[in-house]
C-alpha positions in Angstrom: 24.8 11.2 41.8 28.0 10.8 44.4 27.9 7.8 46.3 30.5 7.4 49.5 32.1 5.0 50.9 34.4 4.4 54.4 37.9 2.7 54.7 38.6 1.9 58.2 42.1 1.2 59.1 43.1 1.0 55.5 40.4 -1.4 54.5 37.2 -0.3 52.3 34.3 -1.2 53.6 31.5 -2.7 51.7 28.7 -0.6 52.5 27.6 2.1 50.1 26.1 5.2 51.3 23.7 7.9 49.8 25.4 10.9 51.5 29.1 11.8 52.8 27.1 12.7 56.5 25.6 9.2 56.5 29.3 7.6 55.5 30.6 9.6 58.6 28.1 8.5 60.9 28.9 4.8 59.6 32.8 5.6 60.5 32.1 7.2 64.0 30.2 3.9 64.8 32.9 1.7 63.7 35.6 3.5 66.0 32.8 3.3 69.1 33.2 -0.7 67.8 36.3 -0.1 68.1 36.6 1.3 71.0 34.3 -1.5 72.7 36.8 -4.2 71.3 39.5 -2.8 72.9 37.9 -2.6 76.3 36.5 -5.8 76.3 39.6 -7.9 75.2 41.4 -5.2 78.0 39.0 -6.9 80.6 39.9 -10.6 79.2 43.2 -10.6 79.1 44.6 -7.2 80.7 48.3 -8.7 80.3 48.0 -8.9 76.9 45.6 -6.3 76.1 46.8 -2.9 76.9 44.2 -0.2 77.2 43.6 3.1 78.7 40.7 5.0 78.3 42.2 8.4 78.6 44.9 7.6 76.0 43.2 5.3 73.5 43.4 6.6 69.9 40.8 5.2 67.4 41.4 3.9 64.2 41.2 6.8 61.7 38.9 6.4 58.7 38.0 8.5 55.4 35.2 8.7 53.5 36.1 8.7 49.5 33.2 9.2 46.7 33.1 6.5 44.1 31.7 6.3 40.7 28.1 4.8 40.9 27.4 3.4 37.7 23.9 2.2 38.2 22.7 5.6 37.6 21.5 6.5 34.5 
């Protein structure tokens, strides 16, 4: 059985997930995180930290299937 897996900004994450829709879910959540970060260091340091919440462009992230080899 497929399992799925998110890289986020070029990194793979280490969580492993069951279905491609839960994978999604887990990538929608870390953009919000995103998101959030971006804001909140905006709201620290606005000079440094440019933000604007009607331009702001997530990180993208994909969802690849691996090979689960615990399954027998």
């Amino acid at each position: 059985m497929p399992k799925y897996k998110v890289i986020f900004n070029d990194d793979m994450q280490d969580e492993v997930f069951e279905t491609e829709e839960d994978a999604d879910e887990y990538g929608l959540y870390l953009q919000s995180c995103a998101r959030s970060g971006a804001e909140t260091l905006h709201l620290s340091n606005p000079g440094d930290n440019d933000y604007d919440e009607d331009d702001y462009e997530p990180p993208e992230y994909r969802i690849v299937e691996i090979d689960d080899e615990d399954d027998d």
